[in-house]
PAPAVO-565844 format. One record per residue: residue number from 1; residue in one letter; x, y, z of N, C-alpha, C in turn. Coordinates in steps of 0.1 Angstrom, whole numbers, always signed. Each point is the difference from the previous one (the first is absolute). Example, Ala and Ser with C-alpha at 12.3 -4.5 7.8 and 13.67 -1.06 7.14 Angstrom:
BEGIN
R:i:aa:n_X:n_Y:n_Z:ca_X:ca_Y:ca_Z:c_X:c_Y:c_Z
R:1:A:+132:-57:+78:-9:+12:+0:+9:+12:+0
R:2:S:-4:+11:-7:+9:+11:+0:-8:+11:+8
***
This chain:
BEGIN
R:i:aa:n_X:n_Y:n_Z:ca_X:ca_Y:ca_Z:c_X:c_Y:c_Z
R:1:X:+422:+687:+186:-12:-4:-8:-12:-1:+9
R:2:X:-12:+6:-5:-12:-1:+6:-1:-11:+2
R:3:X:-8:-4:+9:-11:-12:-2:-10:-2:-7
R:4:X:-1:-11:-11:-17:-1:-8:-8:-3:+4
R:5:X:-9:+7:+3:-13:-11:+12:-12:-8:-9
R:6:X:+2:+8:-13:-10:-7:-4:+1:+8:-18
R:7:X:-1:-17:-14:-1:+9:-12:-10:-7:-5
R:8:X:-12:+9:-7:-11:-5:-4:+5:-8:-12
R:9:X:-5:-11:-7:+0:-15:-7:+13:-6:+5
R:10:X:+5:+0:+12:+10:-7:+8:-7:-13:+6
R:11:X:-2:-11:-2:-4:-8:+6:+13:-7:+11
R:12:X:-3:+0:+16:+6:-6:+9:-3:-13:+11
R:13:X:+7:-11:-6:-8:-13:+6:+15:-4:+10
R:14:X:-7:-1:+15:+9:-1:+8:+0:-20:+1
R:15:X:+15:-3:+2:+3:-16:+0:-1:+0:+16
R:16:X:-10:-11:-2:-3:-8:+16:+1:-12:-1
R:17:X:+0:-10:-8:+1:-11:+0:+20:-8:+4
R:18:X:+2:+4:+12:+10:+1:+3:+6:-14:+4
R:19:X:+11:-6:+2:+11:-9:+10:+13:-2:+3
R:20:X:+1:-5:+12:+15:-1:+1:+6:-12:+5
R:21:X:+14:+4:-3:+3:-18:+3:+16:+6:+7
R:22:X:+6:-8:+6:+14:+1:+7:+11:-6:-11
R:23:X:+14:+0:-1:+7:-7:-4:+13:+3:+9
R:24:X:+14:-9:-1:+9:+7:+8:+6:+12:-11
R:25:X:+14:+8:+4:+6:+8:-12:+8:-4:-1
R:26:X:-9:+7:-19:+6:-5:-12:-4:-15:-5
R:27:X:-13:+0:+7:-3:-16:+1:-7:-5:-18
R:28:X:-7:+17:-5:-2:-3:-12:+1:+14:-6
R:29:X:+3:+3:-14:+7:+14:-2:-10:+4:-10
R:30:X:-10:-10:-6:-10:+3:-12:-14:-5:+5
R:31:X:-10:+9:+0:-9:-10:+2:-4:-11:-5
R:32:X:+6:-9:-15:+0:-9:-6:+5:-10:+8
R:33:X:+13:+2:+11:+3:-9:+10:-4:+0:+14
R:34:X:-15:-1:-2:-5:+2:+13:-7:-15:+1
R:35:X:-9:-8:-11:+1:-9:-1:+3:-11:+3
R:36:X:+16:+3:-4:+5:-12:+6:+6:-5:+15
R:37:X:-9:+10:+9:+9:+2:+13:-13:-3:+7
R:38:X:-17:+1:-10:-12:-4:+10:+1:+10:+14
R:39:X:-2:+8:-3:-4:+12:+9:-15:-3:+8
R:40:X:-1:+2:+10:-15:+2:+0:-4:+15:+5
R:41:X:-13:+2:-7:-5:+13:-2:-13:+7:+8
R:42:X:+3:+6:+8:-15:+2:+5:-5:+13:-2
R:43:X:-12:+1:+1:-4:+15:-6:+4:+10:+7
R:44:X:+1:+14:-7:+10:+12:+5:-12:+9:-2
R:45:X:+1:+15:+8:-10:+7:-2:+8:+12:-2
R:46:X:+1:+9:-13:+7:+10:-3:-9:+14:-3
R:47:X:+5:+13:+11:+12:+1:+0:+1:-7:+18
R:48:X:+13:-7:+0:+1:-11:+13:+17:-1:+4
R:49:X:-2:-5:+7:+13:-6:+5:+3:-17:+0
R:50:X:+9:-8:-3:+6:-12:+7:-12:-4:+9
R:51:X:+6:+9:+14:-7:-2:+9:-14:-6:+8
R:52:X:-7:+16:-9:-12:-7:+0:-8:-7:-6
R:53:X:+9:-6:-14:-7:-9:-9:+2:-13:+11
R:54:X:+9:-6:+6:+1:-8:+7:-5:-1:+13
R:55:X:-3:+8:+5:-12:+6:+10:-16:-6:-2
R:56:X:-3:+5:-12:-14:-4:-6:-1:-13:+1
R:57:X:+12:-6:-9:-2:-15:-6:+8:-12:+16
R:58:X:+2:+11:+11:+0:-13:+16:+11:-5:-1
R:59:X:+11:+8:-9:+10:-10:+1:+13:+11:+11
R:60:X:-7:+11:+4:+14:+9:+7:-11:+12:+7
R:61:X:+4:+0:+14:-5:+10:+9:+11:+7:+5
R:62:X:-9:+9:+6:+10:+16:+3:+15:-9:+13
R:63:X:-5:-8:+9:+10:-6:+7:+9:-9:-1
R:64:X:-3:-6:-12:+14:-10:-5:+15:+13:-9
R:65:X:+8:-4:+3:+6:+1:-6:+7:-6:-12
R:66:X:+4:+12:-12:+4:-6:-14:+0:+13:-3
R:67:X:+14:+0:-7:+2:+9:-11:+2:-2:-8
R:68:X:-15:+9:-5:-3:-1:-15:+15:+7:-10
R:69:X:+8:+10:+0:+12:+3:-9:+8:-13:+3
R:70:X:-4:-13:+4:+15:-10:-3:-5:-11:-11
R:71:X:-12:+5:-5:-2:-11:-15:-8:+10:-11
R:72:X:+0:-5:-11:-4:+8:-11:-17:-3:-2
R:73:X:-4:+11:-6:-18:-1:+4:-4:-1:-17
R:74:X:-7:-6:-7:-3:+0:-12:-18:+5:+1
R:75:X:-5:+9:-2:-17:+8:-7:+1:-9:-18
R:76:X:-12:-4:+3:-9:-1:-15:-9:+8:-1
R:77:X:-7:+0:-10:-14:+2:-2:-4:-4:-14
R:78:X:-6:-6:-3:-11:+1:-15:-9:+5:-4
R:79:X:+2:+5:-9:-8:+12:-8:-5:-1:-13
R:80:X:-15:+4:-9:-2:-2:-8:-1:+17:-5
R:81:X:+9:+5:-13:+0:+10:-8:+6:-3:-10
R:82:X:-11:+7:-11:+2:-3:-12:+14:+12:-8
R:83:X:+6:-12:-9:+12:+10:-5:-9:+17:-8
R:84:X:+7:+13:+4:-5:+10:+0:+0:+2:-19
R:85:X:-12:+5:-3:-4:+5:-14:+13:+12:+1
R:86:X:+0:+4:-19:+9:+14:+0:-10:+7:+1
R:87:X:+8:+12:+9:-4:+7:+9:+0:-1:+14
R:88:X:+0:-11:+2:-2:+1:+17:+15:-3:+5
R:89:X:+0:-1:+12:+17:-6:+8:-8:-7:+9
R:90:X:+9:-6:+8:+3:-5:+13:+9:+2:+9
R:91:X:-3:+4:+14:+7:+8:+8:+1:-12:+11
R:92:X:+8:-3:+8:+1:-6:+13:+3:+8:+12
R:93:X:-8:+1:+10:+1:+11:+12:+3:-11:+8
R:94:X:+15:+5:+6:+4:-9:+13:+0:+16:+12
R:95:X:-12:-5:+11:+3:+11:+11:+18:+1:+8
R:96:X:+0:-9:+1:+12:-1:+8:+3:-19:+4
R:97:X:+12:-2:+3:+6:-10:-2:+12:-5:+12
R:98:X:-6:-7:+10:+16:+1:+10:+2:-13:+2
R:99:X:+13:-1:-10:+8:+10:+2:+13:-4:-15
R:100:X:+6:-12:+1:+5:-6:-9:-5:-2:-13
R:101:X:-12:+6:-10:-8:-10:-6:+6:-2:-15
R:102:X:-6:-9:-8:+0:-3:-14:-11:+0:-6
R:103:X:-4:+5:-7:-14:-2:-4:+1:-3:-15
R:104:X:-9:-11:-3:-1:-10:-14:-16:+5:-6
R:105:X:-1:+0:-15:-16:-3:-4:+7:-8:-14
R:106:X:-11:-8:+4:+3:-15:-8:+11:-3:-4
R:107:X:+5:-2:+8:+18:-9:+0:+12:+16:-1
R:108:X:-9:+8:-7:+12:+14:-1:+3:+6:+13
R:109:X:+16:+3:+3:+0:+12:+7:+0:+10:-4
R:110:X:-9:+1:+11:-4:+22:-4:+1:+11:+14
R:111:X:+8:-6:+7:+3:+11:+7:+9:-4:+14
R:112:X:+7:+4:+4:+11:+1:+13:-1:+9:+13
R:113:X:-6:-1:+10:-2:+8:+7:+10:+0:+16
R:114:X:+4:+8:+6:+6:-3:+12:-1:+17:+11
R:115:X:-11:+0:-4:-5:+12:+7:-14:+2:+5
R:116:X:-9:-5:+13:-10:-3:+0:-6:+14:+0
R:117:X:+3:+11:+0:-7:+13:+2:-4:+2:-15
R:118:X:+7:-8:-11:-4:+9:-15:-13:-11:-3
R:119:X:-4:+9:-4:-10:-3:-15:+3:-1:-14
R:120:X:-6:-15:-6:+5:+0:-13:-12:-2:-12
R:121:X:+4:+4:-9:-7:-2:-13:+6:-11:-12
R:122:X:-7:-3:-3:+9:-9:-10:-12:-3:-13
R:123:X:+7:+7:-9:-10:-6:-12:+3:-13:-10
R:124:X:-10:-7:+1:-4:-15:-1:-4:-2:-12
R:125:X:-5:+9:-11:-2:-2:-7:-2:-9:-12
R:126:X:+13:-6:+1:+0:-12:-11:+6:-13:+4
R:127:X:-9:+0:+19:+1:-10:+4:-12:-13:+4
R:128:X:-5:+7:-5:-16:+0:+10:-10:-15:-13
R:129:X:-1:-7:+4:-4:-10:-11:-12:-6:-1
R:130:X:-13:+4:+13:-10:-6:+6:+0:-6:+12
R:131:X:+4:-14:-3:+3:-2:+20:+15:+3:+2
R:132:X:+1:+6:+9:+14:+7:+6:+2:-2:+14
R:133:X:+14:-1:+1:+7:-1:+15:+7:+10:-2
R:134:X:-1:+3:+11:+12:+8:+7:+4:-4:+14
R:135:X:+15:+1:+0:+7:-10:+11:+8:+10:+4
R:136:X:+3:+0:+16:+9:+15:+7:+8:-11:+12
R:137:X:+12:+2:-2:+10:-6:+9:+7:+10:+10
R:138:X:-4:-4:+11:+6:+7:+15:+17:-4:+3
R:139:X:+9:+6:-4:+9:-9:+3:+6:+1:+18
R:140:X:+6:-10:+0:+2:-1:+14:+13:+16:+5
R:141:X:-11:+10:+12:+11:+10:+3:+9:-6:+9
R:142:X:-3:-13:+9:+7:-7:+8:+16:+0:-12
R:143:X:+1:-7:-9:+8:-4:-7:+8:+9:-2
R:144:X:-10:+11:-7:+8:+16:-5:+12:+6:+14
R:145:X:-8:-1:+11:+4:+9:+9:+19:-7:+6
R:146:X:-2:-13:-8:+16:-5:-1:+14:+3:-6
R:147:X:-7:+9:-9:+8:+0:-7:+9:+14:+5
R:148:X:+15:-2:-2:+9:+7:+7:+0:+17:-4
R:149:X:-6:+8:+7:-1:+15:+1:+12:+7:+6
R:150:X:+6:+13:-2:+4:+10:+7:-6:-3:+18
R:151:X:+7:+5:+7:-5:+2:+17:-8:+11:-5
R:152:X:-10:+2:+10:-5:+20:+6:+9:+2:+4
R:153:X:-2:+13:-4:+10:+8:+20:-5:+0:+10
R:154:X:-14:+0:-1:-12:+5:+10:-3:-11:+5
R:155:X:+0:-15:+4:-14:-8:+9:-9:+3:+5
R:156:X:-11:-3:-3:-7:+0:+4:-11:-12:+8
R:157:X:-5:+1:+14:-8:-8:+7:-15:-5:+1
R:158:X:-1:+8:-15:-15:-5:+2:-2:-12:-12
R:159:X:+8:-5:-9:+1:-13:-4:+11:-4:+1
R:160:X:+1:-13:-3:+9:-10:+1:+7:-2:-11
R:161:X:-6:+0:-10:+10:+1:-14:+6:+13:-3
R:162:X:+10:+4:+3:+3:+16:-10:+2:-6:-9
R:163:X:-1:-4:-9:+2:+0:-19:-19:+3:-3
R:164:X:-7:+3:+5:-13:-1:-1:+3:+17:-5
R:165:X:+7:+5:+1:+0:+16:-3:+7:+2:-16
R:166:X:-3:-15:-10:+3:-1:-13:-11:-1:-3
R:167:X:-9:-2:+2:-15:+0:-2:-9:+5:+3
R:168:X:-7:+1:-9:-14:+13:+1:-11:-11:+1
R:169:X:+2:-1:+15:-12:-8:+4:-6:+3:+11
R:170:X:-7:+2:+3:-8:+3:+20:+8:-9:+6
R:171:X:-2:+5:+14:+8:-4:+16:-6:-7:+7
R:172:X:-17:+4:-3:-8:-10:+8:+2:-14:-5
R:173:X:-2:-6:+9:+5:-16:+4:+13:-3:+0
R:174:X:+11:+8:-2:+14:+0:+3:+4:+6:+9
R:175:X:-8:+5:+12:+4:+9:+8:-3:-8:+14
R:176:X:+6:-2:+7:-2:-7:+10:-1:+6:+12
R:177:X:-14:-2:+9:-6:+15:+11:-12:+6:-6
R:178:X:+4:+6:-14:-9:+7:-7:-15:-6:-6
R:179:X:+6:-12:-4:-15:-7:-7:+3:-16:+1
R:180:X:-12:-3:-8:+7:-16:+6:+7:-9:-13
R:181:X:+6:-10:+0:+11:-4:-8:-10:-7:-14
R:182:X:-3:+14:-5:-9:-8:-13:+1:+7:-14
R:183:X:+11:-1:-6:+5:+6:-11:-7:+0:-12
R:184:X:-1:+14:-5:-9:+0:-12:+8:-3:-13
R:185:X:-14:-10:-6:+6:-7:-9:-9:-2:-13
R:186:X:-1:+7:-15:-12:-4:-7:-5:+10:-3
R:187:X:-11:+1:-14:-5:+11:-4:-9:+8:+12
R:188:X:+8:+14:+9:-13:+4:+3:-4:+10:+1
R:189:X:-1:+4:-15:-11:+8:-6:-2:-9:-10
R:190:X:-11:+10:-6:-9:-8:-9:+8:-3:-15
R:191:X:-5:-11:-6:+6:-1:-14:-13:-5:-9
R:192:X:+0:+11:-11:-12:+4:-7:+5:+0:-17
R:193:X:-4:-5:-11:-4:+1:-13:-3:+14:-11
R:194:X:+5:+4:+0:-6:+15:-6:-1:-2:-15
R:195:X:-15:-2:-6:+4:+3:-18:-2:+15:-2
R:196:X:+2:+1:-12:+5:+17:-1:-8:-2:-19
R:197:X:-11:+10:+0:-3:-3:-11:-2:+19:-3
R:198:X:+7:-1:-15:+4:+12:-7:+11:+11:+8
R:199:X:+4:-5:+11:+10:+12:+7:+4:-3:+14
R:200:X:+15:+3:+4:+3:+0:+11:+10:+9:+2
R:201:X:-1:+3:+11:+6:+11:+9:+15:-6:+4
R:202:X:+10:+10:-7:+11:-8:+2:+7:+9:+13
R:203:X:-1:+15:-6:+8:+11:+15:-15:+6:+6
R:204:X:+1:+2:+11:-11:+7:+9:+7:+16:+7
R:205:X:-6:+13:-1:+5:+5:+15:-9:+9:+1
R:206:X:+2:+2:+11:-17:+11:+7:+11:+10:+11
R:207:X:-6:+9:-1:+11:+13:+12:-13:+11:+3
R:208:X:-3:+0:+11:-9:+9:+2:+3:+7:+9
R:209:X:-3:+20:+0:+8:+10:+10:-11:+12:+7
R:210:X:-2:+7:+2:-4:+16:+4:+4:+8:-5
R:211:X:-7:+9:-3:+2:+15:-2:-10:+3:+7
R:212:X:+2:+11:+10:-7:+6:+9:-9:-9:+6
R:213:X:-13:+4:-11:-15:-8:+4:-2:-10:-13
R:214:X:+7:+0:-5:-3:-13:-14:+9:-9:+1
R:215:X:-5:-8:-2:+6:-13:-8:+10:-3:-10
R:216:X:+6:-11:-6:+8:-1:-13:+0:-13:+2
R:217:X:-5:-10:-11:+9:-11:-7:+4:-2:-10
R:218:X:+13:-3:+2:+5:-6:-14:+1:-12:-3
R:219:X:+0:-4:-15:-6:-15:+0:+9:-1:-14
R:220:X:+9:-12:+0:+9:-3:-9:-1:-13:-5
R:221:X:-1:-7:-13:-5:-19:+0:+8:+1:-17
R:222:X:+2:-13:+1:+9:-7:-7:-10:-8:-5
R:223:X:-7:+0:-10:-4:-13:-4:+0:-4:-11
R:224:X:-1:-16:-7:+5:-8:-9:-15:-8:-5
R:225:X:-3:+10:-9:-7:-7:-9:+2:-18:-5
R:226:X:-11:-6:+3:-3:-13:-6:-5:-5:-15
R:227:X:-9:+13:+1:-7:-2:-15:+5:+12:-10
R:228:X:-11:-3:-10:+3:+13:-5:-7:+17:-2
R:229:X:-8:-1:+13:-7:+12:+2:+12:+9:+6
R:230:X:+3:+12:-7:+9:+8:+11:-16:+13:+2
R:231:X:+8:-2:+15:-4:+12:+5:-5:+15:-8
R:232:X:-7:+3:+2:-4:+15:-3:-1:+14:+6
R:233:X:-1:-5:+14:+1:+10:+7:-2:-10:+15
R:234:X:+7:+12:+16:-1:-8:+9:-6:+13:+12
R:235:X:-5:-7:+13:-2:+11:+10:+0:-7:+17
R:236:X:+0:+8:+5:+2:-2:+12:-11:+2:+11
R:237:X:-7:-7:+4:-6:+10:+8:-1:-5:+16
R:238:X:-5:+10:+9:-3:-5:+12:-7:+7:+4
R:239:X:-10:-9:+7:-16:+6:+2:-6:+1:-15
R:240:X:-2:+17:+4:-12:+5:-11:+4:+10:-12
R:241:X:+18:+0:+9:+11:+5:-8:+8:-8:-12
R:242:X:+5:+7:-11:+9:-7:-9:+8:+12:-11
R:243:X:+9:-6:-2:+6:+3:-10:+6:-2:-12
R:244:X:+5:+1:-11:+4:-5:-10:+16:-5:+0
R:245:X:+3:-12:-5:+16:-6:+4:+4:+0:-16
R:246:X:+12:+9:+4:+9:+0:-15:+2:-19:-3
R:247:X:-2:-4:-18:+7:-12:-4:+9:+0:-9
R:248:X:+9:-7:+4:+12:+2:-12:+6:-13:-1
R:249:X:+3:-9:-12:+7:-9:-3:+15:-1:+1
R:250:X:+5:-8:+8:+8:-5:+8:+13:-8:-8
R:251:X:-8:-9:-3:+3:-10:-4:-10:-15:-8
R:252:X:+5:-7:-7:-9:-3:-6:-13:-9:+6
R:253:X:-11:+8:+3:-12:-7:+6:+3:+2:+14
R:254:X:+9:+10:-1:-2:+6:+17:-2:+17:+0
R:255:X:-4:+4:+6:-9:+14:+4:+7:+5:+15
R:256:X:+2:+10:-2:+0:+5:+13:-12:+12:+2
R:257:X:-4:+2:+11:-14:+7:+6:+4:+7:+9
R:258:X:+2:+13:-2:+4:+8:+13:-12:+12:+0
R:259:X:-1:+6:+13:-9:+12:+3:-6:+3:+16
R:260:X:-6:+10:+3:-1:+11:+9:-12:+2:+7
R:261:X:-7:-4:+12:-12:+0:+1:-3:+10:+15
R:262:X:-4:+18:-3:-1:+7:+11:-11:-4:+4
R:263:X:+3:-2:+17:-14:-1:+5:-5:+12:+10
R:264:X:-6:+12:+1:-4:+9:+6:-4:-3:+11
R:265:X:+0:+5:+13:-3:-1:+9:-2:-13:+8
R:266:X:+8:-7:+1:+5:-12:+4:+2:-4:+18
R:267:X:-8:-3:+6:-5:+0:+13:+18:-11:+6
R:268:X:+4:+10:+11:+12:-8:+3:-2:-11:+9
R:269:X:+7:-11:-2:-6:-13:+6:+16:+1:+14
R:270:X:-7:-3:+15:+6:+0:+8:+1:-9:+9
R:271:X:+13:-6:+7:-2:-14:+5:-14:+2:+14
R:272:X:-4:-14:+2:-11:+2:+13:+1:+12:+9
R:273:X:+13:-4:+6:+2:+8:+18:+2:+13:-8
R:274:X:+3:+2:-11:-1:+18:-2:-10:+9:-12
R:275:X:-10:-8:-3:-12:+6:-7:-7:-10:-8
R:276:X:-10:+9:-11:-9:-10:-2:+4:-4:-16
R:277:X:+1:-12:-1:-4:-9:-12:-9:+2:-13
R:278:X:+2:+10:-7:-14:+1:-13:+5:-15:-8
R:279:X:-9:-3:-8:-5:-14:-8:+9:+2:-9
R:280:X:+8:-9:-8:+10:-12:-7:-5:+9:-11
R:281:X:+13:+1:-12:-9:+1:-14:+6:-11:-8
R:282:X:-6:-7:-8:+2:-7:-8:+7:+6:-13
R:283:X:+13:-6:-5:+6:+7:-16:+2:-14:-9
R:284:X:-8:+7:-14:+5:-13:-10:+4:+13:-11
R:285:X:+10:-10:-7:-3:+4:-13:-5:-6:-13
R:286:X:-1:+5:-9:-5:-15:-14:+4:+11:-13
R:287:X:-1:-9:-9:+6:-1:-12:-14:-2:-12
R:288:X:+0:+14:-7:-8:+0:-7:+6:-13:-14
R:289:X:-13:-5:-9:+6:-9:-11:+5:-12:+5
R:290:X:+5:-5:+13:-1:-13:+0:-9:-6:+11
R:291:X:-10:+4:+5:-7:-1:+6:+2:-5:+13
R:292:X:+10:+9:+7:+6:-11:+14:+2:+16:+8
R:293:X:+1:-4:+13:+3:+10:+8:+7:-6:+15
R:294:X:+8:+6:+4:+7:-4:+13:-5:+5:+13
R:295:X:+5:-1:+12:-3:+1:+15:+15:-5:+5
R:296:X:+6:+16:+4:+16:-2:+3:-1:+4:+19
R:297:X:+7:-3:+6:+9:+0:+13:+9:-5:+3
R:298:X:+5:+9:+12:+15:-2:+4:+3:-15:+0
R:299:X:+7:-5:-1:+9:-12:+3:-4:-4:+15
R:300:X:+0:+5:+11:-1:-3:+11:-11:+2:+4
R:301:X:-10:+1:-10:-16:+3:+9:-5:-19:-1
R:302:X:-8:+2:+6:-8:-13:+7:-14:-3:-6
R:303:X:-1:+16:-3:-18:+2:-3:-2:+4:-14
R:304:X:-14:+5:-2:-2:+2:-19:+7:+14:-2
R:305:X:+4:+4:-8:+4:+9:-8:-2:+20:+6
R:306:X:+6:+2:+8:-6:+8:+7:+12:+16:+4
R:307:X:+1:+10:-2:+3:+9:+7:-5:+9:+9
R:308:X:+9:+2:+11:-2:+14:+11:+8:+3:+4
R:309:X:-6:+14:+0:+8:+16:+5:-1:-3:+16
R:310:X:+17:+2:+1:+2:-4:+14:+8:+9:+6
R:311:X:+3:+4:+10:+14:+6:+6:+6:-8:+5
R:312:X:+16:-3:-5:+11:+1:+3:+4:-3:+15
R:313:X:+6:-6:+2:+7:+0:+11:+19:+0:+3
R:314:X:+7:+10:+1:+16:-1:-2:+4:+5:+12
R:315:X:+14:+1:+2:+7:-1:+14:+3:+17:+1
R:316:X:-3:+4:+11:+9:+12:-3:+5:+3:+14
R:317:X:+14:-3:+0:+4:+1:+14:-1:-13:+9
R:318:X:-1:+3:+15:-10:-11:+7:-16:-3:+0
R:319:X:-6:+10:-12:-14:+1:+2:-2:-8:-16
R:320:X:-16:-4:+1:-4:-7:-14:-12:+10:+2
R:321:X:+1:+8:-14:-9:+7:-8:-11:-3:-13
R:322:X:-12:+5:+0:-5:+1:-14:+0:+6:-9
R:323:X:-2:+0:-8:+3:+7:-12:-8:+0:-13
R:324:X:-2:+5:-9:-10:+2:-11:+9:-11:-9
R:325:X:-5:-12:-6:+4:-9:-11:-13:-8:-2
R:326:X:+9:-12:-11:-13:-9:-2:+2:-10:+3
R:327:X:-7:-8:+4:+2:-17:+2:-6:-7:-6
R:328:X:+6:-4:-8:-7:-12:-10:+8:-17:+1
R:329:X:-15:-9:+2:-4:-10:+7:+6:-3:+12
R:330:X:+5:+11:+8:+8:+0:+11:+16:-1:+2
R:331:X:+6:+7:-11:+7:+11:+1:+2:+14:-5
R:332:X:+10:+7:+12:-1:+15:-2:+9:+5:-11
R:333:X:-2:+11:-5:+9:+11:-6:+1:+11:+3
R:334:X:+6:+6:+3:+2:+15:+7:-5:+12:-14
R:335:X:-9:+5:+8:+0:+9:-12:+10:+8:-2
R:336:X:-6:+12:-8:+12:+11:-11:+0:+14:+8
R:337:X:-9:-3:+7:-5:+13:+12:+9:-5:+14
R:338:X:+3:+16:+8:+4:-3:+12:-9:-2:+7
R:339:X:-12:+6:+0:-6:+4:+11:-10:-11:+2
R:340:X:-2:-3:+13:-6:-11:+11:-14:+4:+3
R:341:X:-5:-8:-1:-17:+3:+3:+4:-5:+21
R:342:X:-11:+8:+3:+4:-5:+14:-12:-9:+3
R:343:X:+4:-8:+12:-8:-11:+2:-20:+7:+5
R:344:X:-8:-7:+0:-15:+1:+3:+0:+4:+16
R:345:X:+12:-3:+4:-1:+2:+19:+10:+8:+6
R:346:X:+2:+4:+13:+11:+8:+3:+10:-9:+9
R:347:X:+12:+6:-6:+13:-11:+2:+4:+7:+13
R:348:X:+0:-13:+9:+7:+4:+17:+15:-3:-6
R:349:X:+3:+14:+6:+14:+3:+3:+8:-12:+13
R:350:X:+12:-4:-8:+5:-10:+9:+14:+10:+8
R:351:X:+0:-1:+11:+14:+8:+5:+12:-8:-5
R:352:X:+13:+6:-2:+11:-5:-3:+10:+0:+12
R:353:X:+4:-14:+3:+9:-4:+11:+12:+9:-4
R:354:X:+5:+4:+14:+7:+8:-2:+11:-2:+11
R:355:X:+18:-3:-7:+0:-5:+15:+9:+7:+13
R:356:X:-2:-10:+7:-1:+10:+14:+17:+1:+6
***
């Protein structure tokens, strides 16, 4: 699935008003029983860690030792949103989560995470009542990592726990030599509010290739009408280019949007040490009839909404070659063609050992 970078009448309000408090595990299972255990709470800066919430607030420096995975971490925040009119939703963007978490909005759970690399969405919609909490429990991995696993085959010496290879969690601060003993713990990426008014994007995909000296995107979206404007027609464009995107009803109040965008003469984008860089193009598409339009990118880009024509880089033999493909937000596809553009400079010949 693409990445959305951005849908026009999407309003996105990121939660800052953050805290955290310690308890032991399992010390409270709801945030209803956090109360009665008088926590104390000091302010948290998200997206953050444990760490350096307790850093800020003078209570823990890089030289003491404490590990943070041997007690459970509790995030608040308070929020003011109003319950969504028909038509609109509410969306909950969690960036990422390490590692254990539970996440609550107003006393409900809505979501189970134990994988700090994913990103989640969670629609809130008929949760949201004006002033709002949301509450996220870190459970303790110390605790987890007890519990009785299969051996490896393999040991390994760069941490001390092998059961740590049940979990999709980073190494840093579990690696001893490598970094220093400070385990990540706590939202750290961002966690943001998304309302969604008349439409949201439910499937994304973008694939962009070569042919010779042109361009191609293709651009596929899934989306779910909120109100009751359907679509009329949809397009794609990038730059000063566009095209027209087939619509067809799906399902009820869902659309799918598929279509084809050649771009002529398409300047190949090449890394630094092997040529020159032409300028980003921007691609959206939009939706005639409901007045909204999108700004799609890969999943793994960092920046706004962006493709380039790039060459390739694959193995061939003991040598790494270029090659004619596309790179979009910084990854490759091999094009449909054999043939290799050759580099801007001339390649010194390396002798081959030969032995004696």
């Amino acid at each position: 699935m693409a990445r959305i970078r951005g849908v026009d009448r999407h309003r996105v309000t990121r939660l800052e008003a953050w805290e955290v408090c310690s308890t032991e595990p399992d010390g409270a299972i709801e945030p209803r029983q956090l109360d009665a255990l008088g926590p104390r709470w000091i302010p948290a800066c998200v997206p953050g860690t444990v760490a350096g919430a307790l850093r800020a607030a003078g209570q823990w420096d890089l030289g003491a030792e404490r590990s943070f995975d041997a007690q459970e971490w509790w995030y608040r925040c308070r929020f003011e949103s109003a319950p969504p009119r028909p038509g609109e939703a509410a969306v909950l963007k969690l960036g990422g989560l390490a590692t254990i978490a539970d996440v609550w909005v107003n006393g409900v759970h809505v979501l189970r995470s134990d994988n700090m690399f994913h990103a989640h969405a969670v629609d809130v919609t008929g949760l949201l009542r004006g002033p709002n909490e949301l509450a996220i429990r870190f459970s303790s991995l110390g605790a987890a990592l007890k519990a009785k696993r299969p051996r490896p085959r393999w040991r390994t010496a760069l941490v001390q726990e092998q059961k740590l290879r049940w979990f999709r969690t980073t190494l840093l601060g579990r690696m001893p030599g490598w970094s220093p003993p400070v385990e990540a713990v706590g939202p750290w990426r961002s966690v943001a509010l998304e309302e969604h008014l008349g439409l949201s994007i439910d499937q994304s995909f973008v694939q962009t290739r070569v042919h010779g000296s042109d361009g191609e995107v293709d651009v596929s979206l899934r989306v779910r009408l909120l109100d009751s404007h359907a679509p009329s027609g949809a397009t794609v464009r990038v730059g000063e280019s566009q095209a027209a995107l087939t619509c067809a009803e799906v399902d009820a109040r869902v659309f799918s949007l598929q279509g084809r965008l050649r771009l002529p003469g398409v300047a190949v984008w090449w890394p630094r040490t092997h040529g020159p860089q032409p300028s980003t193009r921007r691609a959206s598409s939009s939706a005639s009839g409901t007045a909204t339009s999108s700004s799609i990118a890969d999943s793994s880009a960092f920046e706004p909404s962006r493709w380039t024509w790039s060459p390739a880089v694959s193995r061939c033999g003991s040598t790494r070659s270029p090659f004619s493909a596309v790179e979009r937000a910084g990854r490759d596809w091999t094009s449909s063609t054999s043939r290799r553009p050759q580099p801007p400079w001339p390649m010194p010949s390396t002798p081959r050992a030969t032995p004696g």
